[in-house]
C-alpha positions as CSV (number, residue, x, y, z in Angstrom):
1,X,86.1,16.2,12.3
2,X,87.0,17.9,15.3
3,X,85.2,16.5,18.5
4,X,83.5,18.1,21.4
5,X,84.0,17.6,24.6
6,X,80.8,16.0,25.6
7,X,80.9,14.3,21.9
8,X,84.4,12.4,23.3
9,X,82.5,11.7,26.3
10,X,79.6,9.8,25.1
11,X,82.1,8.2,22.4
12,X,84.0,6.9,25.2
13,X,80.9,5.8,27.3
14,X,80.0,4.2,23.8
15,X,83.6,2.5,24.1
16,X,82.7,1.5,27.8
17,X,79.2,0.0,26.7
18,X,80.7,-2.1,23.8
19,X,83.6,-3.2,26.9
20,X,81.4,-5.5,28.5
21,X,79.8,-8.2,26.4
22,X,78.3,-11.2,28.9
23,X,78.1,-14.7,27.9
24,X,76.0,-17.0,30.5
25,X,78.7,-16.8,32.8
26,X,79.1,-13.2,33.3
27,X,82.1,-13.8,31.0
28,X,83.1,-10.7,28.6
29,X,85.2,-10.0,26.5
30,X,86.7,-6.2,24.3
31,X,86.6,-4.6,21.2
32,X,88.6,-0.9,20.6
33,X,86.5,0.8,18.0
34,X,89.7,3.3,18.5
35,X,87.8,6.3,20.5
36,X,88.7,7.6,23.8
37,X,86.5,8.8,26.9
38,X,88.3,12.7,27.3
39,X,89.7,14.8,24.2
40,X,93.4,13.9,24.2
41,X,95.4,14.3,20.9
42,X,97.4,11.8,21.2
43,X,97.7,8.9,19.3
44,X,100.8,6.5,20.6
45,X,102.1,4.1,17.9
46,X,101.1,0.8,20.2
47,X,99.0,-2.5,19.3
48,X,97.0,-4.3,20.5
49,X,97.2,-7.3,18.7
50,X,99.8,-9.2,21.2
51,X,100.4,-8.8,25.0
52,X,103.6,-10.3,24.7
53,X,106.5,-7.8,25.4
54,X,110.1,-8.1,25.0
55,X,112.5,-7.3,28.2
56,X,113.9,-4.2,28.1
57,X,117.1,-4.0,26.3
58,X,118.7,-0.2,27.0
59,X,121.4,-0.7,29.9
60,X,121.6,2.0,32.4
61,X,124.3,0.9,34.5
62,X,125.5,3.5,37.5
63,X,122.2,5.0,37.1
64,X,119.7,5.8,40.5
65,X,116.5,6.0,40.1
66,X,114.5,7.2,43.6
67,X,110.5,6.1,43.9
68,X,108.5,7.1,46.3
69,X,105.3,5.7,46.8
70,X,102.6,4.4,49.5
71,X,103.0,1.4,52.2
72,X,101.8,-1.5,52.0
73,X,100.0,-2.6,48.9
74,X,100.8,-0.4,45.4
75,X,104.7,-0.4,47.3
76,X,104.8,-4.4,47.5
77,X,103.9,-4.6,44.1
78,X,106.6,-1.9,43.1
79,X,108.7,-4.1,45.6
80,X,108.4,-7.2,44.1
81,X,109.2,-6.5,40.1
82,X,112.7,-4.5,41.2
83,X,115.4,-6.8,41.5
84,X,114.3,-8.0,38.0
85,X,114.3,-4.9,36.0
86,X,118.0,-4.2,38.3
87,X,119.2,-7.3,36.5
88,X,117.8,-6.7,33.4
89,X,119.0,-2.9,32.8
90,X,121.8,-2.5,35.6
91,X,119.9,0.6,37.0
92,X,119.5,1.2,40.9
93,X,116.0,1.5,42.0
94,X,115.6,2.7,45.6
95,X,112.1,2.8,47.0
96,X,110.8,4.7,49.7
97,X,107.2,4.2,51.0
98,X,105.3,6.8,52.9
99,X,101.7,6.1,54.6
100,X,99.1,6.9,52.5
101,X,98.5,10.2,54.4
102,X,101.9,11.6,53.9
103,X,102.6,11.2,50.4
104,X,101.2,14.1,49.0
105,X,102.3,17.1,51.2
106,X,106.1,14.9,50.7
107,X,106.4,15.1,47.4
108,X,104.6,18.8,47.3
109,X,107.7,19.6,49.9
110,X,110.2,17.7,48.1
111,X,109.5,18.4,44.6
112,X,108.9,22.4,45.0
113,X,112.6,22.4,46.2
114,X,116.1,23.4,44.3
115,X,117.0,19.6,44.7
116,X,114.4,17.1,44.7
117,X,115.3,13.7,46.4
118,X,112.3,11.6,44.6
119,X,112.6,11.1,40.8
120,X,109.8,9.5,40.1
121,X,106.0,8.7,42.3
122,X,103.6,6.1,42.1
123,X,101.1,8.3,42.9
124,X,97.0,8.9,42.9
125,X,95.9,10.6,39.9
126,X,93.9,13.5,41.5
127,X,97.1,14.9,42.8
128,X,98.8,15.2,39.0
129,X,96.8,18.0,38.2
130,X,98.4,20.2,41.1
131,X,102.1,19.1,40.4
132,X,101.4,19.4,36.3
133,X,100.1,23.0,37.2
134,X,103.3,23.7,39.3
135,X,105.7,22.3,36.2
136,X,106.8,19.1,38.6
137,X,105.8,17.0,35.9
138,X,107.3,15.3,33.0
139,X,105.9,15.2,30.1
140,X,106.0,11.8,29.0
141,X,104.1,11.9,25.5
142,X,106.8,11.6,23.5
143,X,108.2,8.3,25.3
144,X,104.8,6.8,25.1
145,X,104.7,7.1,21.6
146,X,107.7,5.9,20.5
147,X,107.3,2.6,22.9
148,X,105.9,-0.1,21.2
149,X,106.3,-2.3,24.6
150,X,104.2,-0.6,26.9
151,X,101.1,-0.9,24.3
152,X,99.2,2.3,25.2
153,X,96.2,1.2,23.3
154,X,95.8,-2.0,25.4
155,X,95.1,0.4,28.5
156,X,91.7,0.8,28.7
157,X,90.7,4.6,27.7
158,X,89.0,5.4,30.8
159,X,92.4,4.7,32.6
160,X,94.3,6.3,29.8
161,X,92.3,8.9,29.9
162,X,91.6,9.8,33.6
163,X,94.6,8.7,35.1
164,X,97.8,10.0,32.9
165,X,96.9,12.3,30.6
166,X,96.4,16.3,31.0
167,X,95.5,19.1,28.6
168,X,95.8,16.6,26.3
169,X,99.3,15.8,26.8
170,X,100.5,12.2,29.1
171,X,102.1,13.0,32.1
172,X,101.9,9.1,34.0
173,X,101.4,5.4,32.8
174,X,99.1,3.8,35.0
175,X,99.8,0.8,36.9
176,X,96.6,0.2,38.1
177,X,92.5,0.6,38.0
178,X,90.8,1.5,41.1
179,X,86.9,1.3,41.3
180,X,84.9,0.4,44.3
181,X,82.5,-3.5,44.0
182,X,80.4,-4.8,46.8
183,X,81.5,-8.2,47.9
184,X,79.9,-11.0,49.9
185,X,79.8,-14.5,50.8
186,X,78.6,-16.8,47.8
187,X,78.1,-19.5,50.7
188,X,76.1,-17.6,53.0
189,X,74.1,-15.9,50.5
190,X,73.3,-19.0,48.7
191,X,72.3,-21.1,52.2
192,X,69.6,-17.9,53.3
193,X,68.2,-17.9,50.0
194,X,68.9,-14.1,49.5
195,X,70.6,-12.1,46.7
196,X,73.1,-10.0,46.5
197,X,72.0,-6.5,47.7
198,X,70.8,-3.7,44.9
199,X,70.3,-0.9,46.5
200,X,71.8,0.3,50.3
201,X,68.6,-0.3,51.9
202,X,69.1,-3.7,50.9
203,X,72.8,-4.2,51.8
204,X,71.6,-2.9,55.8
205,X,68.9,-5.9,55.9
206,X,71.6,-8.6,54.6
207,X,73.7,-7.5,57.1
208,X,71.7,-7.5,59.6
209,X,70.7,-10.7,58.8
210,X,73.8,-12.4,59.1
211,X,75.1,-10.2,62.1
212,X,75.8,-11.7,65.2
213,X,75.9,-15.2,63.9
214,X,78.9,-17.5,63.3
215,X,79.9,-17.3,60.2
216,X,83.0,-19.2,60.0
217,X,82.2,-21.9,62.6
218,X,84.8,-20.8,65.0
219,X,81.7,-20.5,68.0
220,X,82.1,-16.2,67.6
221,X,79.3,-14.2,66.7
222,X,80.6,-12.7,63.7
223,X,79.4,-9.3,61.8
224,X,77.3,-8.1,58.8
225,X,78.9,-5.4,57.7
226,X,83.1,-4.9,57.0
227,X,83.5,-1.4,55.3
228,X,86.7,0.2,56.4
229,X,86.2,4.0,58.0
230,X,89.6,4.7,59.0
231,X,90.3,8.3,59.3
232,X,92.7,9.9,57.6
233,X,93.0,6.6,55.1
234,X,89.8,5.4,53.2
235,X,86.6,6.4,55.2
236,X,85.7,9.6,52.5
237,X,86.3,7.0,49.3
238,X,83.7,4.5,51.3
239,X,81.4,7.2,52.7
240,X,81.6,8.5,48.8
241,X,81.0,5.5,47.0
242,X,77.3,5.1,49.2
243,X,76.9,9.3,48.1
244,X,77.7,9.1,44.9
245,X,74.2,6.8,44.0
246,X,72.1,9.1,45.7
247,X,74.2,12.3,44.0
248,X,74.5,11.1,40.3
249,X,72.2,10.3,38.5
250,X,72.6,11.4,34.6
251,X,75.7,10.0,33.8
252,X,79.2,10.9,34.1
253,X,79.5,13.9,32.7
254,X,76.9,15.4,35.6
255,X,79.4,14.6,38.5
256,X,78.4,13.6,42.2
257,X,80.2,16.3,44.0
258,X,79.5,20.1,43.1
259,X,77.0,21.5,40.7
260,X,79.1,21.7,37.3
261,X,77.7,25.2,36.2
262,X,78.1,26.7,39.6
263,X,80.7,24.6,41.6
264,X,78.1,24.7,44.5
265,X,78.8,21.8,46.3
266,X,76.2,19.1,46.5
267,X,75.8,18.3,49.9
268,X,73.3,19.9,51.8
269,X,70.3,18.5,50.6
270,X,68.4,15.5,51.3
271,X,70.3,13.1,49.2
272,X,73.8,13.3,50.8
273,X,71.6,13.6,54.6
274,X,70.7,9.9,53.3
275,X,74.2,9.1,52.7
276,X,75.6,10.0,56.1
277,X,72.7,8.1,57.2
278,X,73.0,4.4,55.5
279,X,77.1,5.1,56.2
280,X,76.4,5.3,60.1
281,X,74.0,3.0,60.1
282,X,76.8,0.4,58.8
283,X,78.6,0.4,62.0
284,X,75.5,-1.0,63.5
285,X,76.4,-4.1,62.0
286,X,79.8,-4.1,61.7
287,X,83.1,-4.8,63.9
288,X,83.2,-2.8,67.3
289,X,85.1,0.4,66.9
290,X,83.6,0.2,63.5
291,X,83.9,4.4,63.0
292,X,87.7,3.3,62.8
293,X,88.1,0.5,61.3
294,X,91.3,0.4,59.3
295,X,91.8,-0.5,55.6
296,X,93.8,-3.4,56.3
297,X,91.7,-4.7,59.5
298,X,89.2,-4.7,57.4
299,X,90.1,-6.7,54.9
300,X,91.2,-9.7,57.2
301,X,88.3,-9.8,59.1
302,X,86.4,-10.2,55.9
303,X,89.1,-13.2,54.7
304,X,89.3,-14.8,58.1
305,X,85.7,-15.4,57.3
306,X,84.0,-13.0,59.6
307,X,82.0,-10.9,57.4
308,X,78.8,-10.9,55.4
309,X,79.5,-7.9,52.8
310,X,81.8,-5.1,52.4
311,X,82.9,-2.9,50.3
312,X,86.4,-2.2,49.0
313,X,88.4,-2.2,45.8
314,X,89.5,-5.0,43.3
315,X,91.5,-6.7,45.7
316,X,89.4,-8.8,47.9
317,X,89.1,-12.0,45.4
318,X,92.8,-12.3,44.6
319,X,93.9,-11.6,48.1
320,X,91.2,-14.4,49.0
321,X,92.9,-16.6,47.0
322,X,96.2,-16.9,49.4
323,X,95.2,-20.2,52.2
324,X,97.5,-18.7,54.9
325,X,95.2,-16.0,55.9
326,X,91.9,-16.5,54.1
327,X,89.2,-18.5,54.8
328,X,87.6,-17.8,52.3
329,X,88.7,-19.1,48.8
330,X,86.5,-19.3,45.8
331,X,83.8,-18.2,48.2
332,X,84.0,-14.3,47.3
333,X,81.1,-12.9,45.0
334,X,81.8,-9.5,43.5
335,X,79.0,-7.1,42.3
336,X,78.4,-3.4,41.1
337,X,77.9,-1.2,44.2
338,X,74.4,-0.7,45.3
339,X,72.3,2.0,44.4
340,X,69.2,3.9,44.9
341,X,65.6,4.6,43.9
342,X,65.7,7.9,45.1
343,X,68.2,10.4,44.2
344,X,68.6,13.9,43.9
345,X,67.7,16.0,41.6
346,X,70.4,18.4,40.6
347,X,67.2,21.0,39.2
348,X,65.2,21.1,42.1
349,X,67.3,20.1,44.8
350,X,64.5,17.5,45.6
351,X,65.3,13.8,46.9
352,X,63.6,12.2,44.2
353,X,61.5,8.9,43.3
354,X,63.2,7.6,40.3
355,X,62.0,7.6,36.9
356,X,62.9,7.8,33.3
357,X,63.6,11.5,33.1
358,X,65.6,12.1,36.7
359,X,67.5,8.1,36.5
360,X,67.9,7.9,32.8
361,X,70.0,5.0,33.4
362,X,69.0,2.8,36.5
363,X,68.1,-0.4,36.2
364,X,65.0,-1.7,37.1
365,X,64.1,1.8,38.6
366,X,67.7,1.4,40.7
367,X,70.2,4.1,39.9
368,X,73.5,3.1,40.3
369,X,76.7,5.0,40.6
370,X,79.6,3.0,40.7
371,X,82.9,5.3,42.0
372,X,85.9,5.5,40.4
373,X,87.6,5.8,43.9
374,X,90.8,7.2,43.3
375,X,91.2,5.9,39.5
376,X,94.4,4.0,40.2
377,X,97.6,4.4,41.1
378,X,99.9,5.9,37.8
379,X,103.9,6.5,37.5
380,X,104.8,10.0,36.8
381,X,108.4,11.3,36.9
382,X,110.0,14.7,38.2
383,X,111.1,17.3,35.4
384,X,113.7,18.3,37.6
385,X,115.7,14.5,37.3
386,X,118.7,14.1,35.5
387,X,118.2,13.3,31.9
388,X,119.6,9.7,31.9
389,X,117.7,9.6,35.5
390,X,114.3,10.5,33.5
391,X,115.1,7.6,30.9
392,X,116.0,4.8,33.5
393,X,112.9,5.6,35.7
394,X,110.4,5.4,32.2
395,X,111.7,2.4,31.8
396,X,111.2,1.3,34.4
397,X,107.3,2.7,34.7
398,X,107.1,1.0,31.1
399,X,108.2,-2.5,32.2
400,X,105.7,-2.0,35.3
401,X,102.7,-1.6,33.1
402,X,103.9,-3.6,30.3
403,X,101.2,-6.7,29.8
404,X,103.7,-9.4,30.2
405,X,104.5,-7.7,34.0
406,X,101.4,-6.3,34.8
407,X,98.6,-9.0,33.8
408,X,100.7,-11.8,35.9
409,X,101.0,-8.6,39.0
410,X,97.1,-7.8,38.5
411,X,96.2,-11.5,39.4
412,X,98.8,-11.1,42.9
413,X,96.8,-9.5,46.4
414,X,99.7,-8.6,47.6
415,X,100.4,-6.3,45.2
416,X,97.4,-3.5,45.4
417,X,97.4,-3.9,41.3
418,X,93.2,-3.7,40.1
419,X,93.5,-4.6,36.2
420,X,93.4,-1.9,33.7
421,X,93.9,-3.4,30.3
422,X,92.3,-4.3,27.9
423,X,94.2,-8.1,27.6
424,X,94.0,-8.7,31.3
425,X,90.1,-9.1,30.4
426,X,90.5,-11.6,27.7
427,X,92.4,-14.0,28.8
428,X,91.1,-16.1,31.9
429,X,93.7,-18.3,32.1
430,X,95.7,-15.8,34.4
431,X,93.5,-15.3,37.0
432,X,92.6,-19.0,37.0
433,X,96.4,-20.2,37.2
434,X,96.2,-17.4,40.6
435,X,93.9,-19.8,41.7
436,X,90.6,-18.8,40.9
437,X,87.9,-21.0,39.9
438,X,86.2,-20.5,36.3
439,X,83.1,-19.1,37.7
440,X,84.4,-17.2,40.4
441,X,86.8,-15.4,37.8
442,X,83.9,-14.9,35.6
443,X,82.1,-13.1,38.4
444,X,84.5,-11.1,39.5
445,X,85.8,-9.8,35.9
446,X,82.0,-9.4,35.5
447,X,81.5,-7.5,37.9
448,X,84.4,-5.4,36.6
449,X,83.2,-4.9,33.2
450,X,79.4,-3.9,34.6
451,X,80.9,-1.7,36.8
452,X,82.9,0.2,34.3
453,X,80.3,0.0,31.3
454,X,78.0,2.0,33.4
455,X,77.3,5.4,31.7
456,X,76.5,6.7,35.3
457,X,79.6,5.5,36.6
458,X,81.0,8.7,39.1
459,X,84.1,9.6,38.8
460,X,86.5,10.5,41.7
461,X,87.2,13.9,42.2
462,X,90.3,15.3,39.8
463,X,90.8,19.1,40.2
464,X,93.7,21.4,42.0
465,X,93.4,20.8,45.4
466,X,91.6,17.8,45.8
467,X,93.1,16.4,49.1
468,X,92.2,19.5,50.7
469,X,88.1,18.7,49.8
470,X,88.6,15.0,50.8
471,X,90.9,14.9,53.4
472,X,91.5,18.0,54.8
473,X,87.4,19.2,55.2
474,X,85.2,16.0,54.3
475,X,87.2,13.3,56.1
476,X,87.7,15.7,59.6
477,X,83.5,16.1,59.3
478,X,82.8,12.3,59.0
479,X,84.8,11.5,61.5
480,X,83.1,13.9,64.1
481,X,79.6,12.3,62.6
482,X,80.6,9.1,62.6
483,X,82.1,9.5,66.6
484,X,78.6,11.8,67.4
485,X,80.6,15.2,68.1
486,X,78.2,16.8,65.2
487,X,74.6,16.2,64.3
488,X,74.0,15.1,60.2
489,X,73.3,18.6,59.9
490,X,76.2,19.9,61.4
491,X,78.4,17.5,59.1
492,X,76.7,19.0,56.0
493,X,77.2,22.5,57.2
494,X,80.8,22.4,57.5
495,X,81.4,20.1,55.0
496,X,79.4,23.0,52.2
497,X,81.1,25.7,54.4
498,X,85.2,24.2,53.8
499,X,84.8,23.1,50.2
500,X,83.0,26.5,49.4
501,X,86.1,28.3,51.2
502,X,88.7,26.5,49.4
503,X,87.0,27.2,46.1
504,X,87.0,30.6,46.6
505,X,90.7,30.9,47.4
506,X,91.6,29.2,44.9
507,X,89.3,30.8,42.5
508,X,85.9,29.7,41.5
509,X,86.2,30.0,37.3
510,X,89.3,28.3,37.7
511,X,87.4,25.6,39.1
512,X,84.4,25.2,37.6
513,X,86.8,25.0,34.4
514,X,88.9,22.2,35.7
515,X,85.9,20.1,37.2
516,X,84.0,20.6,34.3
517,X,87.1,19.4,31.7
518,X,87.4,16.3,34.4
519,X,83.9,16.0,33.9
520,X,84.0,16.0,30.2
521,X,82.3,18.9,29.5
522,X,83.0,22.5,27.5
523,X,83.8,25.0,29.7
């Protein structure tokens, strides 16, 4: 029986539900009742009975393959698994890494050329739609099925699914999960008698509670509050992940950003005036300069023991786990985002009290919206590469993301890998061999599988253009807010006024159409 759109979607949010099943540790484990969370005929021949893999065996001796990705983390992990896959296969892989600002518009340059210099990105997966539209893309659907190794299956669907695949053909194997968790100190928590914060209004009075004091006995007042605003970087994923609980409340297939029957964007109303509030409100307890702190500084002021809570991607308990710069080992909790009691209601246009109706899916009269920020990083390769080119770099995307590379990688800090599969949730060994403790690897792959089992969970924005609506219009405005250039209503204004411009030159059906398929939903 043919499927719906919105029939896939709840059959994959059925699939997401069934993902997570606690014990009394927060400890879960998987079943694939074989449904997926978007309409994609395609059914790769992979199983998911083993996660062993064997090396690859085709030799491509004399052959080049040229990657490009971002600095630092997502490039060291790329880094790292190269000089084994040059030994195993004989092919040449030369990296280059870009700043995470750059990237795009490079590979838009480089790829619309006669003669691309970059085979093959490790990419985010809201660009793909703009170089899949502009034919830059292979189309990988045919590899993926016939490679028993990479075990497509074992991905799990909303990866699958969000990050590779396209008018239901697979353009990129993801190498990674992204999804934003709030994190704090177990320790300190669990001294002051308080809880881990529900709701944002919450998160503000834990860190005020803990700002100013010492907080890793070093004599220095230390801060509440770490969440990295950096400009140009990650300050619109953070500022979005606060939005998206006051935005969203009816599940995925509504969306957080732009009315789906309209494409009127969502932002000046009460709700997202709330947002910009709680996210400036932040830098009252956080590091000075807090409007720019970077991605990175964040992070180690957080492990060098300095911070309360933050919030940031999967990264933060494995990179905790390393004793030369963290202070913090074993004494990182991980939760689902905070949420909200009010939110907005998409009918009215009303900031609204919860209830059953408007937050069919909070908990405990909290809506939460967990967000997908940027999905996760996935390979994709040029169409314009040599032939034997195209079949050294899938091989050597498939031995990235195989389970025997990629469940040792996900368990790494250094490498900017979240997990992704299906196997890398089954197993605890792994993350406890990292150097994890059993019950902080039960709360932190807990807090995963909450996170993405949420039928509300928002999902980052995937249509053309995307990087001109985050970082090219919303980014600019929150950084004006954030340094007090432009009042909140100033910042909504423009914000409603750019994306409504680039809509409209890039054309409004066309869209609605693509939002709406991201979203799940018939067009």
């Amino acid at each position: 029986m043919h499927l719906s759109f919105r029939q896939h979607l709840r059959a994959g949010w059925k699939f997401l539900k069934y993902l997570t099943i606690l014990l009394t540790a927060l400890w879960f484990s998987i079943s694939l009742p074989g449904c997926s969370l978007f309409p994609a005929n395609v059914s790769p021949n992979a199983s998911t009975q083993s996660t062993k893999t064997t090396a690859p065996v085709q030799r491509f001796d004399g052959i080049t393959v040229n990657v490009v990705t971002r600095s630092g983390v997502i490039g060291a992990g790329l880094k790292r698994r190269i000089p084994e896959f040059e030994s195993l296969t004989g092919a040449k892989v030369n990296l280059t890494m870009h700043d995470f600002g750059k990237v795009y518009d490079m590979l838009q340059a480089d790829w619309s050329s006669a003669s691309p210099k970059y085979d093959m990105a490790v990419a985010m997966p809201q660009w793909l739609i703009d170089f899949v539209n502009a034919d830059y893309l292979e189309d990988l659907t045919a590899r993926v099925e016939a490679d028993a190794a990479l075990q497509w299956e074992d991905i799990a669907p909303f990866f699958r699914n969000a990050n590779a695949i396209h008018n239901q053909r697979i353009y990129g194997v993801p190498v990674d999960g992204d999804y934003h968790l709030l994190y704090y100190r177990t320790d300190l928590l669990s001294k002051a008698g308080l809880t881990p914060p529900l709701t944002w209004d919450d998160y503000l009075k834990v860190a005020q509670n803990f700002h100013g004091k010492d907080l890793n006995g070093d004599g220095t007042p230390d801060y509440g509050s770490c969440i990295a605003k950096e400009p140009g970087h990650v300050g619109f994923f953070m500022f979005s992940s606060i939005a998206t609980s006051y935005l969203q409340s009816k599940g995925t297939g509504q969306g957080a950003f732009f009315d789906a029957a309209t494409m009127k964007p969502q932002v000046k109303n009460e709700a997202f005036a709330k947002a910009l509030d709680v996210y400036k409100q932040t830098m009252t307890y956080g590091v000075p300069d807090d409007a720019n702190l970077q991605f990175v500084e964040a992070r180690n002021v957080f492990l060098a023991g300095r911070c309360a809570l933050m919030i940031d991607w999967g990264d933060i308990p494995t990179l905790a786990l390393d004793s030369t710069v963290s202070k913090v080992t074993n004494k990182v909790g991980a939760a689902m985002t905070p949420g909200s009691s009010k939110v907005l209601d998409q009918t009215t246009g009303k900031f609204t009290v919860c209830d059953k109706f408007i937050c069919p899916y909070a908990i405990d009269g909290i809506n939460h919206a967990p967000f997908a920020a940027n999905l996760g990083y996935t390979g994709v390769i040029s169409a314009k590469a040599a032939p034997k080119v195209k079949d050294a770099a899938y091989a050597f995307l498939s031995y990235m993301s195989q389970p025997a590379q990629a469940n040792v990688d996900v368990t790494i800090g250094a490498t900017g890998f979240n997990p992704y599969r299906v196997s890398q949730f089954k197993d605890v060994a792994p993350w406890i061999q990292s150097g994890m403790s059993e019950e902080a690897a039960n709360n932190y792959l807990g807090a995963i599988g909450i996170t993405l089992s949420n039928p509300n969970m928002a999902l980052d924005l995937k249509l053309p253009h995307a990087k001109r609506y985050q970082l090219e219009v919303l980014d600019p405005a929150l950084k004006d807010f954030m340094a007090g250039k432009i009042s909140r209503e100033q910042t909504m204004g423009r914000v409603e006024q750019g994306w409504e411009k680039i809509t409209d030159q890039v054309g409004r059906e066309s869209q609605k159409t693509a939002y709406r398929y991201s979203l799940g939903l018939e067009s």
